[in-house]
ROPA-490389 format. One record per atom (N, C-alpha, C, O): x, y, z. Coordinates in pm, whole numbers, plus 50000, padded with zeros to 5 digits. Example, Ala and Ser with C-alpha at 12.3 -4.5 7.8 and 13.67 -1.06 7.14 Angstrom:
! ROPA-490389
513194943150780
512304955050780
513204967050780
514244966850846
512854977550708
513674989450714
512905000350787
513415011450804
! end
This chain:
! ROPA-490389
240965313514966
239635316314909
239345331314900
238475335614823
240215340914995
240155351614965
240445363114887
240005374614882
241635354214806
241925362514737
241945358714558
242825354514482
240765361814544
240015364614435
240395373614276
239975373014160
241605383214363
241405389514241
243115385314222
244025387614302
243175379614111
244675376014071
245915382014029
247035378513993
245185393714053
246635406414037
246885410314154
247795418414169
245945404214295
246175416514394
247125401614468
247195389714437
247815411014586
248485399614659
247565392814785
246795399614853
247785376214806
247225372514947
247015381515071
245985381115139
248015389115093
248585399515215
247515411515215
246975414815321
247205418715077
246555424815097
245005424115112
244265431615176
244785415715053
243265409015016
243035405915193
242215412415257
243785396315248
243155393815370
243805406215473
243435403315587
244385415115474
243815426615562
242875433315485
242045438115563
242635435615381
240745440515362
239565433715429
238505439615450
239695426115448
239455411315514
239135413815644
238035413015699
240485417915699
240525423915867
240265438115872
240035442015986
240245447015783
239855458215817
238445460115816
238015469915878
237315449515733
236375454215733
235505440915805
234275440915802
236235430315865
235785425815991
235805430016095
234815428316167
237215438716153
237245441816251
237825458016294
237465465116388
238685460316206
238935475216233
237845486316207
237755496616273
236815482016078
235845491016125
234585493616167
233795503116167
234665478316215
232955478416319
233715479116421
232875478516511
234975480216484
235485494416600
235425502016642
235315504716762
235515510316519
235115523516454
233965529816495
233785540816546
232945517816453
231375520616460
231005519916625
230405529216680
231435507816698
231745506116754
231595517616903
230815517116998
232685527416869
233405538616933
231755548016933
231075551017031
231515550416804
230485560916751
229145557016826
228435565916874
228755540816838
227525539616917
227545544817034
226675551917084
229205538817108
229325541417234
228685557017305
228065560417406
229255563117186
229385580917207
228135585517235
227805593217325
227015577017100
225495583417139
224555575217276
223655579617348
225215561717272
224395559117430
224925568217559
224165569117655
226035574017561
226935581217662
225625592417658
224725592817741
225735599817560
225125609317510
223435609817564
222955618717634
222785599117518
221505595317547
221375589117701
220375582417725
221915590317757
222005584417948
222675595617986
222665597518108
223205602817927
223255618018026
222455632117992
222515642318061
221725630317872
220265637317864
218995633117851
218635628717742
218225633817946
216945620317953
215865636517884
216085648717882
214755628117839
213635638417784
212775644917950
212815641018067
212195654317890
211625656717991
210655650518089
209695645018034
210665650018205
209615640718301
210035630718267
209295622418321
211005623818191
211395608418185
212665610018230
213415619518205
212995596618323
214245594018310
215075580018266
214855568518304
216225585618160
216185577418052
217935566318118
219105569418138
217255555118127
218415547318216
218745537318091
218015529018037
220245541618061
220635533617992
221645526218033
222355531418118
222025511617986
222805505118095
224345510818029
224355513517909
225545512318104
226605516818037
227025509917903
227105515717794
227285496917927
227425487617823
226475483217733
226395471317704
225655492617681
224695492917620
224865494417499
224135488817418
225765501417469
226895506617313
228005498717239
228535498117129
228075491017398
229595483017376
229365469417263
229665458117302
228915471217145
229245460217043
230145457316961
230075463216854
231005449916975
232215446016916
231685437716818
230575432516812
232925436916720
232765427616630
232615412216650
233535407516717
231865405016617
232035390516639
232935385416644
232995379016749
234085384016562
235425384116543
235755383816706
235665373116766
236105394616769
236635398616846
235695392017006
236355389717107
234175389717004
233795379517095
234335366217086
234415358617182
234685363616974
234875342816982
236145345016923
236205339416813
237465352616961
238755351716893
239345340717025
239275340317147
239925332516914
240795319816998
242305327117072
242715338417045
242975317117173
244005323117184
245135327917103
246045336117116
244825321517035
246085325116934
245575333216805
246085332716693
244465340716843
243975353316747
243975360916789
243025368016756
244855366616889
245505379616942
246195380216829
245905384416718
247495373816888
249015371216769
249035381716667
249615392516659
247825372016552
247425371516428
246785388616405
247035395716308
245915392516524
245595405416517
246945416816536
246975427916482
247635413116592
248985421316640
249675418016488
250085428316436
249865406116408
250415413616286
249995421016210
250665428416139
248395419716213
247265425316108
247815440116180
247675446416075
248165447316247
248445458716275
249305466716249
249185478916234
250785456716238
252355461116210
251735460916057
251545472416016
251455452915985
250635454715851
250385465615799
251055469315702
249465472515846
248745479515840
249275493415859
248935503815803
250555490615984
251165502915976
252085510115873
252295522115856
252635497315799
253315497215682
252485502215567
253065508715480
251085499815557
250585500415410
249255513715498
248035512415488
249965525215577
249045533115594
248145541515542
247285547815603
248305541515459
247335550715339
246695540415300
246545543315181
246175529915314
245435521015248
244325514515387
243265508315376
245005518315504
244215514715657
244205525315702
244635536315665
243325519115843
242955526715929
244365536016029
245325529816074
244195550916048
245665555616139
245415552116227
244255550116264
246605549616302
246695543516423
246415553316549
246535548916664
245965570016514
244885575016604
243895571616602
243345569316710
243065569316462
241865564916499
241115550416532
239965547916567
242685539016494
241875529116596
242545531816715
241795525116787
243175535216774
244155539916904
242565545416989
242135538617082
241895556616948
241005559316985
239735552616986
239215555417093
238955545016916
238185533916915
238655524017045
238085521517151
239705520417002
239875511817129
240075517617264
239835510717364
240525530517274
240385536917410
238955539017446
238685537217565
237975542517367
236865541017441
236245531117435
235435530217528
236235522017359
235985508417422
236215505817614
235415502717702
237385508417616
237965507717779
237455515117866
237375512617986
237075525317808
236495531817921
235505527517936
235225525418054
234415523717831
233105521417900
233145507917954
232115502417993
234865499517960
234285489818039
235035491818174
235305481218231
235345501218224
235815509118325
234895504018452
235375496718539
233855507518453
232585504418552
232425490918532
232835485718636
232155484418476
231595468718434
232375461918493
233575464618494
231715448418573
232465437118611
233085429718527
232605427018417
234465424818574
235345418818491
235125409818420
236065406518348
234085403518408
234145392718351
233205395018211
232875385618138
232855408018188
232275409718081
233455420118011
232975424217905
234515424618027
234975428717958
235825421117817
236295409817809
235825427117763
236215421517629
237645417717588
238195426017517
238425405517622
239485400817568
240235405217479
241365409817496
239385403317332
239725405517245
240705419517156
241555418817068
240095431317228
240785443917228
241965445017257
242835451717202
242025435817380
243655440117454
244885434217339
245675443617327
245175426817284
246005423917197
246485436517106
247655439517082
245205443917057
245995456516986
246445464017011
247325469116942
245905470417175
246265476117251
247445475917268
248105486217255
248135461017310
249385461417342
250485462917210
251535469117227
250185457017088
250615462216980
250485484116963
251465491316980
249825486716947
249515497616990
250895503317066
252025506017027
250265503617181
251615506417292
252955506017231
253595516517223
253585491817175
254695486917135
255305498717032
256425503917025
254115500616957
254265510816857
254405526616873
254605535616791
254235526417009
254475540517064
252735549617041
252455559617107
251955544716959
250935551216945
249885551217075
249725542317158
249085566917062
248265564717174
248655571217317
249005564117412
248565585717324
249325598217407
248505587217542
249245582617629
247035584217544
246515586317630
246695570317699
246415569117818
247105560017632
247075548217649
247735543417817
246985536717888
249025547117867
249405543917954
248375550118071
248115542518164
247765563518073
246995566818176
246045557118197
245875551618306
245225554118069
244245544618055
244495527818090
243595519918119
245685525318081
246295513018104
246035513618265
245315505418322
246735524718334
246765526718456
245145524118542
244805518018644
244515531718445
242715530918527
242595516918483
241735512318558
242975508018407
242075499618400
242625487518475
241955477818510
244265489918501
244945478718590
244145485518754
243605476218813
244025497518820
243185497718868
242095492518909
241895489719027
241175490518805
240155486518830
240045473218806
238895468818802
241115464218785
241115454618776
241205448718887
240405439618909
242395452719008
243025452319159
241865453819209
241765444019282
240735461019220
239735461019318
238745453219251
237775452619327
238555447719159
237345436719134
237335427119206
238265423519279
235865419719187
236105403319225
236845398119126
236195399719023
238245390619095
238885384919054
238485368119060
238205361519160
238555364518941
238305347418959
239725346118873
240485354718830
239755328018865
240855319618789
240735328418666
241555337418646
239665325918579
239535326718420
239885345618447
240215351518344
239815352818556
239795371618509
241425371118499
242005380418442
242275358218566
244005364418529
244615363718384
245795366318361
243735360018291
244185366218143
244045378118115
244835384718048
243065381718161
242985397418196
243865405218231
244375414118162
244145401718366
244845411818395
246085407318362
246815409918457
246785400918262
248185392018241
248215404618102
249235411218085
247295406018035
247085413417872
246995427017954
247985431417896
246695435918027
246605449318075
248235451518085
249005459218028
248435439318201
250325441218222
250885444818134
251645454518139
250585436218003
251105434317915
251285451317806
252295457317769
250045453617789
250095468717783
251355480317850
252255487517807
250965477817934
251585482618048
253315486718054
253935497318067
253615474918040
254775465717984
255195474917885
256215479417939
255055482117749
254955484517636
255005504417702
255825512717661
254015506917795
253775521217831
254515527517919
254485539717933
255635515418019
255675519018180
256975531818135
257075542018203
257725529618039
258995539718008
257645560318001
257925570718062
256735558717934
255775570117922
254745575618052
254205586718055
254645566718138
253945566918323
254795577718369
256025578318363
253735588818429
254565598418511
255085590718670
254475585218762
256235593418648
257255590818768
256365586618917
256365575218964
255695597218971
254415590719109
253855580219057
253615571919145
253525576718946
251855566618951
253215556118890
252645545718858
254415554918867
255185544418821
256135540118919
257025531718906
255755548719042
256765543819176
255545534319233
255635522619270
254065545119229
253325533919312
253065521619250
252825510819306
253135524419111
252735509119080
253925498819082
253465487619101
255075498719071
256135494519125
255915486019236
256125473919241
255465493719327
255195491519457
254265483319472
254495474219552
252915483519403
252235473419396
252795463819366
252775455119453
253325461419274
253385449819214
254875439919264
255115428019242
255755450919344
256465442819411
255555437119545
255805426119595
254585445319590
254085436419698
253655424219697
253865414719772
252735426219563
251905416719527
252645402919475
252285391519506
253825406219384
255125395619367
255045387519498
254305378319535
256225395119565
256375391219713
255165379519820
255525370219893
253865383819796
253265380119876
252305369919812
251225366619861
252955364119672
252525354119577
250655353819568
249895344319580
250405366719545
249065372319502
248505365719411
247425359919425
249495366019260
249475365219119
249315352519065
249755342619125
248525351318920
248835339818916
249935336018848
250745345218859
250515324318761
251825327018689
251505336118560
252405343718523
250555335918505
250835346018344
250765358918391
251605366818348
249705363918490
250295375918557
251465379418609
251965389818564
252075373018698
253575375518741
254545374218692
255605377118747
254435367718532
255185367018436
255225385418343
256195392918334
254205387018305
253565401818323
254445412918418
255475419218392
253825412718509
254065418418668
255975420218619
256355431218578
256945408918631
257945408618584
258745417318499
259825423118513
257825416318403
258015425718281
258185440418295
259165447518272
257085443118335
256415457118398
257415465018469
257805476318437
257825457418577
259205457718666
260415464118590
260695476118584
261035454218536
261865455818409
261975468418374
262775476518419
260935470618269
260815481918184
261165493918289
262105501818273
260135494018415
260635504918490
261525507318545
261615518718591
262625497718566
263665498718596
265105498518490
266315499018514
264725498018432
265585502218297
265355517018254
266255525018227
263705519818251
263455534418234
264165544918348
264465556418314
264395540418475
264645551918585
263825552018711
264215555418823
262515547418672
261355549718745
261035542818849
260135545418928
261915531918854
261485524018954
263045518719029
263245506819004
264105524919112
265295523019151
265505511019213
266325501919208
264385513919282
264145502919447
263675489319353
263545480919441
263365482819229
263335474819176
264895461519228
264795451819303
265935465819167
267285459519181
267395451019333
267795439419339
267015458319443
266895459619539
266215449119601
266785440419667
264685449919577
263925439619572
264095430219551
264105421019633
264375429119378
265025414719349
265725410919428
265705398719443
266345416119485
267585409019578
266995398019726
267315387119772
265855410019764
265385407519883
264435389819828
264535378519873
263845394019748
262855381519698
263905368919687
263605359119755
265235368119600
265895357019609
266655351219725
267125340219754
266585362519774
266865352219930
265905345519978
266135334520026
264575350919974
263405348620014
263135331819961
262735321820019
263605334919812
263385316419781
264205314119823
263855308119925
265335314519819
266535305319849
266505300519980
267145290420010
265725307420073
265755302120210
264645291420189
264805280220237
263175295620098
262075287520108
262775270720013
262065261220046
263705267219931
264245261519891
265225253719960
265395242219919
265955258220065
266355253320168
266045248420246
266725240120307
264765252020275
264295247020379
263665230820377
263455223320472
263435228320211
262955220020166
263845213320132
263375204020066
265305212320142
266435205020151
266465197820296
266755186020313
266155205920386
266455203420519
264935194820551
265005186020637
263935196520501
263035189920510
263175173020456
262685163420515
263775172420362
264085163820275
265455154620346
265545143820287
266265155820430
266765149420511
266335145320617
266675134720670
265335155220672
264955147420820
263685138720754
263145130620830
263145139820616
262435130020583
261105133320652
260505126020730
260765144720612
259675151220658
259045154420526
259665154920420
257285157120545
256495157420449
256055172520417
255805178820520
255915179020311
255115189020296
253755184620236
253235175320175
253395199720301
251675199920321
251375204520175
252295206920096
250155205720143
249405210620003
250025222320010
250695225119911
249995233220135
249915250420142
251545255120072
251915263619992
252435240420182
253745245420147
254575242220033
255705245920001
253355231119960
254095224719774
253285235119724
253885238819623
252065243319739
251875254619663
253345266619639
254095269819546
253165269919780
254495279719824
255775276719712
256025284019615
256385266519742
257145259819673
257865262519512
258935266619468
255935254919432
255915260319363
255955277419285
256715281119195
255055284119342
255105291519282
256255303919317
256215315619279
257395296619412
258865302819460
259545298819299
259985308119232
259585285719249
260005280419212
259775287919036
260565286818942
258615294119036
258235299018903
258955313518911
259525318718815
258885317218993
259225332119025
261125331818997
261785340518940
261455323019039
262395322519013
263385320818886
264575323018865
262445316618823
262675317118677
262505327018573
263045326818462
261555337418628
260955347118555
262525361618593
263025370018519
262765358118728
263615364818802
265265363918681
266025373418661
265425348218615
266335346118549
266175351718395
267165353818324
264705354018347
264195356118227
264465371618181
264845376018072
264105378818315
264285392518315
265165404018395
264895404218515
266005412118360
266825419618414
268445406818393
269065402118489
268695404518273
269675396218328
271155399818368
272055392818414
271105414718333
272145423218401
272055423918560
272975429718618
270875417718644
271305412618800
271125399018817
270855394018926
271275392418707
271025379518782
272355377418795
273385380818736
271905367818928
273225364119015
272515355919136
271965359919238
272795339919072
272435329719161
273465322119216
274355316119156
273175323319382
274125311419442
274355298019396
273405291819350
275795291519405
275455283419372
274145271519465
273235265619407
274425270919608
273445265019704
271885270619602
271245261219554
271555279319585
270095280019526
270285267519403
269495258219404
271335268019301
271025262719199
271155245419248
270725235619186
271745245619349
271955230219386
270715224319418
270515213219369
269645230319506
268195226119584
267525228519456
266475222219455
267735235919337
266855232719255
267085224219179
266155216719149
268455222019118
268365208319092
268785195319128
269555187419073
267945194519257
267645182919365
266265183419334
265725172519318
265635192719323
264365192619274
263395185019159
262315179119160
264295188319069
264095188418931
265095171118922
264825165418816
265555167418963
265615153919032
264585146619067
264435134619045
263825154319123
262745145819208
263005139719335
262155132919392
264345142319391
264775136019523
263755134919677
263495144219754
263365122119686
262045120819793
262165126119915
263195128419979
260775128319948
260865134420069
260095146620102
259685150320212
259975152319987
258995163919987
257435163419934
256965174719916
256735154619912
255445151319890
254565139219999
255315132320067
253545137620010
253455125820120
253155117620054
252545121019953
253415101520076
254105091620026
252865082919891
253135073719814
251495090919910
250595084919810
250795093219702
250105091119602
251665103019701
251705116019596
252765114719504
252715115319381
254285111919620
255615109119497
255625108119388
256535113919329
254745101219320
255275087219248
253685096519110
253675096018987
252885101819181
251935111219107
251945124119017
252965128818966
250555129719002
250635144018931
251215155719000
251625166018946
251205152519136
252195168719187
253215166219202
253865176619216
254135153319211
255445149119190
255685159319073
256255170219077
254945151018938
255645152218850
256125164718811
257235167718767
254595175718846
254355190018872
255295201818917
255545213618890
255645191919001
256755201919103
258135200819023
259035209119033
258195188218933
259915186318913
259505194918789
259995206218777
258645190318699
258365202418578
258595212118583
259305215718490
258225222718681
258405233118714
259835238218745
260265248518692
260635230018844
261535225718860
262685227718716
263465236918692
262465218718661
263405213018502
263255228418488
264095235318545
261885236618393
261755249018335
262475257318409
262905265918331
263005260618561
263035274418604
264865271018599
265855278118620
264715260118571
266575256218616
267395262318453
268505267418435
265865257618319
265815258518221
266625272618176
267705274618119
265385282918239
265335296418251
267005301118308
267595309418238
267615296318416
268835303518435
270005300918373
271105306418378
269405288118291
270795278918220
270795297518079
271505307018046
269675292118056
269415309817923
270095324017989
270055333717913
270535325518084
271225338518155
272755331918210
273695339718228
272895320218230
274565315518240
274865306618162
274335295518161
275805310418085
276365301417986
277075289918094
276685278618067
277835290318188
278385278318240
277625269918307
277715257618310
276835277118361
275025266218431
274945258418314
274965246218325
274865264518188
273945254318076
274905243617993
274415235017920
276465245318016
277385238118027
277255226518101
277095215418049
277305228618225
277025222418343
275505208518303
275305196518321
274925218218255
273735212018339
272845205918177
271755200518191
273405207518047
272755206817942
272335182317984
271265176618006
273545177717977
272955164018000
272555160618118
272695148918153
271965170118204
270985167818307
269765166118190
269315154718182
269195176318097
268375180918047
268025169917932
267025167717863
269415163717946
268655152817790
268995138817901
268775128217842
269365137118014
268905127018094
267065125718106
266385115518113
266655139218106
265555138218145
264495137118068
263325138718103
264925134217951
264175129217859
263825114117809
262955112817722
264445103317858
264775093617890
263135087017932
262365092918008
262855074417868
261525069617912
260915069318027
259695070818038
261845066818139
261685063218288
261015077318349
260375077918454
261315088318259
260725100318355
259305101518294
258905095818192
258385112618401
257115113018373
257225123818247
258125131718221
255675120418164
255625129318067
255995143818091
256985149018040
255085150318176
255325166518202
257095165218225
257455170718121
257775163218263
259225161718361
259925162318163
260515172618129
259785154018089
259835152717984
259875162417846
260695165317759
258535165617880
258285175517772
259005186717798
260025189617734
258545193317887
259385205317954
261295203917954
262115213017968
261505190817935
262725191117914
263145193517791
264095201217788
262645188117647
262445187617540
262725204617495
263625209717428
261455210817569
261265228917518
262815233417587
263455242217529
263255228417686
264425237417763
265725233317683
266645241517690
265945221717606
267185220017532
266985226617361
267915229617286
265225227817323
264915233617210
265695251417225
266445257317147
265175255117345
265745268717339
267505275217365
268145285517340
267775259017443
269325261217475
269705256417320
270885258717297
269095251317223
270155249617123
269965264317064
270975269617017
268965270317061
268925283316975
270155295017044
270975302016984
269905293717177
271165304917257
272535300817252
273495307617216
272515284017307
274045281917255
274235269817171
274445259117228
274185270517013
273945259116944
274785249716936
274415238516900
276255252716973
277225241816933
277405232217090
278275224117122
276275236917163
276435230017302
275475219017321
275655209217393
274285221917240
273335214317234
273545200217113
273105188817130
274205204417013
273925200916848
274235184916876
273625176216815
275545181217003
275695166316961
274895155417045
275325144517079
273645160517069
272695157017162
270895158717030
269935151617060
270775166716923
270375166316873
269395151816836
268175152816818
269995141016830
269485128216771
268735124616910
267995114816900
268795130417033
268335123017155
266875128517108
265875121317103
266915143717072
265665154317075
264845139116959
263955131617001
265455138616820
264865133716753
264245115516780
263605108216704
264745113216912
264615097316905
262975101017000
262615092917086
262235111716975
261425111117086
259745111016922
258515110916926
260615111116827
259305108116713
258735094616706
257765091516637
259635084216807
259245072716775
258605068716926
258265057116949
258475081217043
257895077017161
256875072317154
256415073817040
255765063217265
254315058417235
253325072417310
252155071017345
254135085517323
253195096017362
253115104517226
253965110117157
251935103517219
251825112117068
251775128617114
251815135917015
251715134717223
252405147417251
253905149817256
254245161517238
254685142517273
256115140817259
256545141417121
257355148817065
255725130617073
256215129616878
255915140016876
256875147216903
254605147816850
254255163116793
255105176716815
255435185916741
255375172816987
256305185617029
258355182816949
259305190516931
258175171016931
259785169516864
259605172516713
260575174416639
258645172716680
258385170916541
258295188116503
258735193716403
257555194316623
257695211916577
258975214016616
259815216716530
259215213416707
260885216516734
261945218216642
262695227516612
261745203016597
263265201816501
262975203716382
263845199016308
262005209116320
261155217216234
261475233416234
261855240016138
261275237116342
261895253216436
263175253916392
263795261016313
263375246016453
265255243616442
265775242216320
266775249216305
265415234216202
266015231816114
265455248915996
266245255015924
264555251016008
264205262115934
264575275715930
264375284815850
265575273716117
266175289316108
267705279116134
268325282116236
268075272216082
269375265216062
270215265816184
271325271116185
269595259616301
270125261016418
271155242716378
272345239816388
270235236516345
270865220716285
270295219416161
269315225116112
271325207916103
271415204815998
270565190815941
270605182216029
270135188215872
269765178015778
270495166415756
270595160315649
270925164215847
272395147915805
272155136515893
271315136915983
272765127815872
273005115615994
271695111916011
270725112415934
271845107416139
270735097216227
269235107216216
268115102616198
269545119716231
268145128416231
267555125316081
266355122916091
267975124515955
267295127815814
266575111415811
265555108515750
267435101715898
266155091115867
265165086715982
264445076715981
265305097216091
264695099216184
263525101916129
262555094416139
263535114516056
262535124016012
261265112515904
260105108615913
262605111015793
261725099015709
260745089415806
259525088315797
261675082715906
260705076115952
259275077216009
258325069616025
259665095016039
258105100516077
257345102515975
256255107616002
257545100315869
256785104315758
255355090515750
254515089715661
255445083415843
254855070715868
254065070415959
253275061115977
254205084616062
253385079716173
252035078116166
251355079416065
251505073916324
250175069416298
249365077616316
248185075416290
249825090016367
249015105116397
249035111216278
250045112716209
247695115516245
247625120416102
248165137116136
248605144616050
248025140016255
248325155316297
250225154216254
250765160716164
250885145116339
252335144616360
253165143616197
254175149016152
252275135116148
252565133816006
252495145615918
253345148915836
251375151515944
251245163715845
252195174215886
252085184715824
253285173415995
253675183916056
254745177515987
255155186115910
255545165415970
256715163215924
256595163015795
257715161815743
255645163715708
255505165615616
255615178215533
256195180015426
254695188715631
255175200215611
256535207815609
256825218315551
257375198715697
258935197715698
259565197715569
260315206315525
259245189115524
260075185515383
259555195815311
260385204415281
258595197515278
257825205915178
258275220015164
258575226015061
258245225715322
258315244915292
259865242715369
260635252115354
260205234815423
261785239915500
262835229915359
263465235415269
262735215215380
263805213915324
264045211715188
265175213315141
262905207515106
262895204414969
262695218914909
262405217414790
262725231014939
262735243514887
264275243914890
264865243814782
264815244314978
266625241214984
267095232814861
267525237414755
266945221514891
267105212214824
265995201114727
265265191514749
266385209014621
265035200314545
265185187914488
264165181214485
266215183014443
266455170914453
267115157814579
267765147414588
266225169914670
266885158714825
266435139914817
267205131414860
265015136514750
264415128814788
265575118414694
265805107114738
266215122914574
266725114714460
267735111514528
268255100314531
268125122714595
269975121014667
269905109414776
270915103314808
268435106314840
268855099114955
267895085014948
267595077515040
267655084614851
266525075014823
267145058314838
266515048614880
268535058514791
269015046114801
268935045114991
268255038215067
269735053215008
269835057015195
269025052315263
269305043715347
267825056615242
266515056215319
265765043915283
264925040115365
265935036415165
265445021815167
265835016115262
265015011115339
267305015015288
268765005715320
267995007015489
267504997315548
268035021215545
267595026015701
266315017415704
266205007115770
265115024215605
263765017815676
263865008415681
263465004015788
264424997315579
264344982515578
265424977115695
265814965515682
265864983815791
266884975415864
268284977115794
269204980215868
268514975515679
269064968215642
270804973115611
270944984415564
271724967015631
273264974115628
274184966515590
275294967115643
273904957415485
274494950115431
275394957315287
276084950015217
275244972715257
276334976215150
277054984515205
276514994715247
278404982815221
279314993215278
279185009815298
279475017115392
278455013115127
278315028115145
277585035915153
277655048015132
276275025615206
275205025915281
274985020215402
274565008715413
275365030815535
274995025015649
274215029815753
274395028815875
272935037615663
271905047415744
270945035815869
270045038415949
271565024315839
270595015915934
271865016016061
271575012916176
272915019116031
273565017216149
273105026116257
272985038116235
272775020316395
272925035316494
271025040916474
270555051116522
270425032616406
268555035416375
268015022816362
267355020116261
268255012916469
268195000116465
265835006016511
264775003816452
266175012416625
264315013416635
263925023716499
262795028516487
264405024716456
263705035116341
263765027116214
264045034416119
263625016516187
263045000716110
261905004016095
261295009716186
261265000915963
260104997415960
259944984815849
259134982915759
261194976615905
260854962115809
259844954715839
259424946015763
259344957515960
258094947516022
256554956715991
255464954616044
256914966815890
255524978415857
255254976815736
255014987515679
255174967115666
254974972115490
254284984515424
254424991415323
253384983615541
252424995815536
252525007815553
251765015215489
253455013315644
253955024015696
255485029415584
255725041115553
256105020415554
256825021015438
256285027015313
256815036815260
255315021515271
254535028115173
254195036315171
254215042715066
253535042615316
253575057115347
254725066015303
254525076915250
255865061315325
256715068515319
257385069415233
258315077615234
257205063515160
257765057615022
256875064914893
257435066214784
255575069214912
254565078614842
254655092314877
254295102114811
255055091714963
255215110514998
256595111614906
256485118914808
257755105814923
259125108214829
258285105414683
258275114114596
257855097414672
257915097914529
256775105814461
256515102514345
255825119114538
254975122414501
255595133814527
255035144514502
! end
């Protein structure tokens, strides 16, 4: 709807769009800030003129009610922008807009500071722009550490990291040892929550790749023993058939996350015993003994093995022979009998092992796809983006048991799941192939109907549940999308 004028392109029309939603009531933004600063540090005479700090601070609407996933979208609107610079804003002067934004929320309790900013920020950073940004990163992770902190303030401080992350190579050497230091303490002494210490991680990284932080390597070392013993212990617990408490399935867990982040990043030290990788996947098993006996079989069962599956996920992505090893653990666990979370999470961990090692995953492919016909309509949806993912950057192919897999989703009863496999055909494979629907049309009768009665048609073989002879209705569905 925006783009109106038929010579200009979509791309540009909607960053005019974003520049004059949000890049330059920034701008303005910055300029109010300057004169309330201004007006609260010269009061008239015999008056004194109390203005509240955040008195200036009006952001764009935009930027109060941006969803999570309108960071992202703002972080391309930027790389954009950097490309077509003579036509936007320089990236000093929103670099600067948004630095004083930060400052004036420097003083202010956390929970009024503004979300929305930090996304460019960290684009920003990425981009190298912004002399003053890492100092400012620094005051404001600061002042973040001494607030009252609640649940909802660790997006906060997860997006500062994140900054951070982007600046820590530009941090003078003192303020990048101490923060080091923080943040290994705070690691260590499971402070954080996970999107922060996922963060925190990062941060690490960078400084230890930069120079700045030596005693990093080191650490790591000290911390994986640290699980590996807390992991052990829960082996040894698990034979004498002893229970853990709430405090020590917290512990547990969030050993268990750390440990993964540990595999995600620096993978030039990772280096796991095998005994660590064994207790975790005893874990990720679910092997009883470690929950008390009204819980097993529940949401922190399932919780703990989830967590579990992902971090085992995470080291299979840093050892090729772990993910050898351990890939039909990963499509065992997809299997009806396990709980959803245990499930899904398995689903994302073989989605990403097919992208790292594809010819390890590929003859397991049809398991990913037999999950469009599960009765969890989060399962259909998450297989349905997946092998969507997958097929569009040609990790797999379009053949066999998956192409009447897919057809058959073209039926489902989720109008969401449907429009997603639909969108399949449309922008991934019928742009490939434009006469796909003609080429397979005999095929795909023969499959939906059951049916395998002509020799050189035997798409029903081997898709006995992916029938829809007992659907007339659902057929038709699918049968109008091909022929439309």
């Amino acid at each position: 709807p925006l783009a109106l004028d038929p010579e200009g392109s979509v791309v540009e029309k909607a960053l005019e769009e974003v520049q004059s939603a949000v890049f330059a009531p920034l701008a303005k933004a910055q300029l109010r800030s300057q004169r309330w600063a201004a007006a609260s540090a010269s009061g008239g005479e015999g008056d004194q003129v109390l203005v509240p700090r955040d008195a200036g601070l009006q952001l764009p609407l935009v930027l109060k009610h941006l969803p999570p996933e309108g960071g992202e979208y703002l972080r391309r609107a930027v790389r954009c922008f950097c490309v077509r610079r003579a036509q936007g804003p320089s990236l000093v002067s929103l670099g600067a807009a948004l630095a004083a934004i930060v400052r004036d929320c420097l003083p202010m309790p956390l929970d009024r500071w503004p979300l929305g900013v930090w996304p460019l920020l960290e684009e920003l950073a990425a981009l190298g722009a912004g002399a003053e940004l890492p100092e400012l990163a620094l005051k404001a992770w600061a002042a973040y550490s001494r607030g009252a902190r609640t649940q909802s303030a660790s997006t906060l401080g997860s997006k500062i990291l994140s900054v951070l992350e982007h600046c820590a190579p530009r941090l003078p050497p003192s303020h990048a040892a101490g923060l080091a230091d923080e943040l290994c303490e705070r690691l260590a002494g499971l402070e954080m929550t996970a999107v922060e210490a996922a963060a925190a991680m990062r941060v690490l990284e960078q400084l230890r790749a930069a120079g700045l932080a030596p005693g990093v390597a080191a650490w790591r070392d000290s911390l994986l023993k640290s699980i590996e013993s807390s992991l052990a212990g829960v082996a040894k617990q698990q034979k004498a058939r002893q229970q853990q408490g709430a405090t020590d399935l917290q512990r547990i867990e969030s050993h268990i996350f750390l440990l993964g982040e540990l595999a995600l990043v620096g993978q030039d030290l990772a280096r796991f015993p095998n005994s660590l990788v064994s207790c975790l996947q005893g874990l990720a098993a679910g092997e009883g003994g470690t929950l008390p006996k009204a819980e097993q079989q529940g949401t922190r069962a399932s919780s703990l093995r989830a967590k579990a599956v992902a971090a085992l996920g995470k080291l299979c992505l840093s050892q090729e022979a772990l993910a050898k090893r351990s890939v039909e653990l990963f499509v065992f666990f997809l299997g009806p009998a396990e709980p959803l979370e245990v499930r899904n999470i398995a689903l994302i961990v073989l989605s990403d092992l097919c992208v790292q090692y594809t010819s390890l995953v590929d003859r397991f492919v049809l398991h990913l796809a037999d999950l469009l016909r599960d009765q969890a309509e989060l399962l259909r949806r998450q297989s349905a983006c997946i092998l969507a993912s997958l097929l569009s950057e040609n990790f797999i192919k379009f053949r066999g048991g998956l192409m009447y897999r897919l057809l058959f989703a073209l039926s489902d009863t989720s109008a969401e799941v449907r429009n997603l496999v639909e969108c399949t055909f449309e922008r991934v494979l019928l742009p490939r192939t434009p006469g796909l629907f003609s080429q397979i049309a005999v095929g795909a009768m023969c499959a939906l109907n059951g049916w395998a009665g002509h020799p050189s048609f035997q798409g029903a073989e081997g898709n006995a549940h992916f029938s829809l002879a007992s659907y007339p209705g659902r057929r038709a569905v699918a049968y109008r999308f091909m022929l439309g």
